[in-house]
TORDOZA-572136 format. One line per 5 residues: number of its first residue (from 1); their letters; for each residue x, y, z of C-alpha. Coordinates in steps of 0.5 Angstrom, whole numbers, plus 500, padded with zeros to 3 digits. Layout:
N
NUM) A) X,Y,Z; ...
//
This chain:
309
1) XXXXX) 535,495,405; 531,490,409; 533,489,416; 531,484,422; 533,488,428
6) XXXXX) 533,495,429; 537,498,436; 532,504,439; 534,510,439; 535,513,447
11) XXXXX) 528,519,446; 524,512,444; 526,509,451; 521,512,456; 520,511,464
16) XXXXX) 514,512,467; 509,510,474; 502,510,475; 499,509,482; 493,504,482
21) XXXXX) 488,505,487; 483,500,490; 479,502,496; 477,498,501; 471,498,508
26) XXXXX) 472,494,513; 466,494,517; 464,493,524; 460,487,524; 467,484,522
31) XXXXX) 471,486,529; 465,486,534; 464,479,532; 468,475,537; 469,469,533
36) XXXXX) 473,473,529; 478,475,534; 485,471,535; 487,473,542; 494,471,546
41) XXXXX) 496,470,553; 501,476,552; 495,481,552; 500,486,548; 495,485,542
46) XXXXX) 490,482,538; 488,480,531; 482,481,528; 479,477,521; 474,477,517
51) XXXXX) 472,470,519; 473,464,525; 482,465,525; 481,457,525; 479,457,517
56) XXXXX) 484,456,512; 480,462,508; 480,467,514; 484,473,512; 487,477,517
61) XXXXX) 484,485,516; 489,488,523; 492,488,529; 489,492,535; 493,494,541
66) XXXXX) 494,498,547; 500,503,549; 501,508,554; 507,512,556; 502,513,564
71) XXXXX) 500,507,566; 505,503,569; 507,510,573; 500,510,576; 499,503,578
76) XXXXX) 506,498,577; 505,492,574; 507,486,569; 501,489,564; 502,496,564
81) XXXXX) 509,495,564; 507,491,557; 503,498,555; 510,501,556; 514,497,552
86) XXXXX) 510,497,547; 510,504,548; 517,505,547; 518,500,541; 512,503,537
91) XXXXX) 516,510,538; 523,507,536; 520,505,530; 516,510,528; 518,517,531
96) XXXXX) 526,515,532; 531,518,537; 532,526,539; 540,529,540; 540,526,546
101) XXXXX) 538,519,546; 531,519,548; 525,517,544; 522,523,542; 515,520,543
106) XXXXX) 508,522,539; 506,529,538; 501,533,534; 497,539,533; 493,543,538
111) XXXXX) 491,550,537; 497,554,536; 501,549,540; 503,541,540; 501,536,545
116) XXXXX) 503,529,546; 499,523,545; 501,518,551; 495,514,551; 494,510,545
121) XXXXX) 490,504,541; 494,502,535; 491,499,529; 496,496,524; 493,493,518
126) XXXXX) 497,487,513; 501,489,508; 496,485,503; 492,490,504; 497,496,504
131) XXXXX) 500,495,498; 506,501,497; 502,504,502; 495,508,504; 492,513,500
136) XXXXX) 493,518,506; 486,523,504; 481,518,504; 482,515,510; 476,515,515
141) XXXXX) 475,512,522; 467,511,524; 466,509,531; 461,510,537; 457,516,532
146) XXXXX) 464,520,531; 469,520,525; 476,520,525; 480,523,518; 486,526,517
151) XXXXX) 488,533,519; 493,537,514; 498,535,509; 503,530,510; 510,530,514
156) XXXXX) 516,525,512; 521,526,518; 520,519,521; 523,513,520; 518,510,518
161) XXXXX) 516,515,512; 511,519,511; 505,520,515; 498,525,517; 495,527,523
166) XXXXX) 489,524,525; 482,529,527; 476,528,529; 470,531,530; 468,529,537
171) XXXXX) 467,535,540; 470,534,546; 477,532,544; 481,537,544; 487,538,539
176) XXXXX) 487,532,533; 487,526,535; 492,520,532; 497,519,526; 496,515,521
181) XXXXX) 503,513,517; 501,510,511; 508,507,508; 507,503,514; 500,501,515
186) XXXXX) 499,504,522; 494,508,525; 495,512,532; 489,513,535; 489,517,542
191) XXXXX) 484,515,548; 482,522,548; 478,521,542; 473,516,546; 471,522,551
196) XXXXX) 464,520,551; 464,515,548; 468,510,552; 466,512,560; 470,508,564
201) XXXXX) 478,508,560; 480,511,567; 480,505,569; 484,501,565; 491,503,568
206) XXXXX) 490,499,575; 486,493,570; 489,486,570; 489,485,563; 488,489,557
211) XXXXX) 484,485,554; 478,490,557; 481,495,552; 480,492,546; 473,489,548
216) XXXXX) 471,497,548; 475,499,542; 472,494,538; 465,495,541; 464,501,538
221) XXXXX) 468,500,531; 462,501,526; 467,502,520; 474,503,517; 475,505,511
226) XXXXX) 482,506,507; 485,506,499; 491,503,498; 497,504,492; 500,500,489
231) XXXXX) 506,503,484; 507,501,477; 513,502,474; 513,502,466; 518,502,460
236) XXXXX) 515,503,454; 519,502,448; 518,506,442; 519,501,435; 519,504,430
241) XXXXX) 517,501,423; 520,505,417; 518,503,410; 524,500,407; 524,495,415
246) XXXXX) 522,487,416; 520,487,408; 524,480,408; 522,473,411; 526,467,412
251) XXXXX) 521,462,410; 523,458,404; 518,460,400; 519,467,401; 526,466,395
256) XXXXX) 526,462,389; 531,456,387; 537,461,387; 535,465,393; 533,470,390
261) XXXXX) 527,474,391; 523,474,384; 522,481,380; 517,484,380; 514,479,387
266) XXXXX) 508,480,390; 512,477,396; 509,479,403; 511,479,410; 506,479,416
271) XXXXX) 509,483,423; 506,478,428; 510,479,434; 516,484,437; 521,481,441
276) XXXXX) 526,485,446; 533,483,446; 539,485,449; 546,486,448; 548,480,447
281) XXXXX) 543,479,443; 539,474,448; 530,474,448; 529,478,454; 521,479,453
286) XXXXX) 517,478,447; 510,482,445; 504,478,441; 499,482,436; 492,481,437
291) XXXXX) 492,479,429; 498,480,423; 500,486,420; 502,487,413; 508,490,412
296) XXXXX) 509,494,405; 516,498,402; 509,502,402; 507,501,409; 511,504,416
301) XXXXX) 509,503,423; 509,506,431; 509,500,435; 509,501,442; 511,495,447
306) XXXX) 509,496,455; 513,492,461; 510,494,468; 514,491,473
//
């Protein structure tokens, strides 16, 4: 008997995800350039583009900060407070709470032990550039002649997701020395991975701006490189085209004057295209074939239709 619609049988209806890569440098002549740099009077971070911030067609590449859990001890004023606030909010999002109601802080491997990073650049890049989320193992942080790369597996237990600690294979940094979050686009980079390569940080908690801080750290930015991951979710619907289905049109032409299909008929039907519909019988997606099908009682079919979303 001819058909013009067929329901799907449960083991012809399949889900599926696939993560599409894109791999993206972020070189240093970008971050050195001043012009590039949109500066505020807060001083609690900067943003750097890849062209003057004025131009419609600048694309914003990260926000750079500075947090310190010591300064405002050392020297109390309104920029380390700054520092410690920034600290405790970051913190907050990204570590979360201990039973007891404190921030539990930041901390990473060191030798057999765990130490805790309480001086710290932040580097937060745009969710148009993280997508989902990073692609953790091909991080990679070049500066001042020393590279910085993710240290282990990953972790989960943070409310911002999941994430890697940072190394870095600048001799004198003891311990690994960041975390990146990549669900969130964050990386946590100590100031102890700028031993040697930054001289005067020591200075900075008694600085009356915190502008001197981004100005080192940009200026030994040679490259950061990253993947991100976008995930695909599929449907792939199986249809299946059986000898006896579709051999029917409802073109006039297809029956003669009394309806009929006229014996022997050399009458033929064309698939040119699929159309999904649900319960109610109502179009919720169509399918287009590149070029017509012939359909047969001798010829059957295995259609596969794609939805990503």
């Amino acid at each position: 008997m001819a058909t013009t619609s067929k329901k799907f049988r449960a083991d012809e209806i399949n889900n599926i995800v696939t993560n599409v890569h894109e791999t993206l440098p972020v070189t240093g002549s970008l971050v050195v350039d001043n012009n590039n740099v949109k500066s505020y009077g807060h001083d609690r971070y900067i943003s750097v583009y890849d062209a003057d911030p004025v131009l419609a067609s600048a694309n914003q590449l990260m926000d750079i900060s500075y947090c310190s859990k010591l300064d405002y001890d050392v020297s109390p004023n309104d920029v380390s407070k700054d520092r410690l606030t920034m600290y405790n909010q970051f913190s907050q999002v990204l570590t979360g709470f201990d039973t007891d109601g404190s921030l539990k802080g930041f901390h990473v491997a060191s030798g057999s032990s765990t130490q805790e990073i309480i001086n710290f650049f932040v580097v937060a890049l745009p969710r148009y550039l993280v997508k989902d989320k990073l692609d953790g193992k091909d991080f990679k942080f070049e500066y001042g002649g020393q590279t910085i790369t993710v240290s282990g597996s990953s972790s989960d237990n943070s409310p911002a997701g999941e994430f890697y600690e940072l190394q870095t294979d600048n001799a004198l940094t003891q311990g690994n020395c960041g975390i990146l979050y990549i669900e969130a686009g964050i990386a946590l980079i100590s100031i102890e991975a700028f031993d040697g390569v930054i001289l005067d940080y020591a200075d900075w908690s008694t600085n009356p701006t915190t502008m001197v801080a981004y100005d080192e750290f940009r200026g030994v930015f040679e490259k950061m490189t990253f993947k991100n991951t976008v995930e695909v979710n599929s449907t792939i619907y199986t249809c299946q085209v059986s000898f006896g289905d579709f051999n029917y049109s409802n073109n006039p032409t297809f029956t003669d004057a009394s309806g009929s299909i006229p014996a022997p008929s050399d009458k033929k039907t064309y698939i040119t295209g699929i159309g999904l519909h649900g319960p109610a019988g109502e179009l919720l997606a169509t399918a287009k074939l590149s070029q017509p099908k012939e359909k047969t009682n001798a010829k059957n079919y295995l259609f596969n239709v794609r939805l990503d979303y």
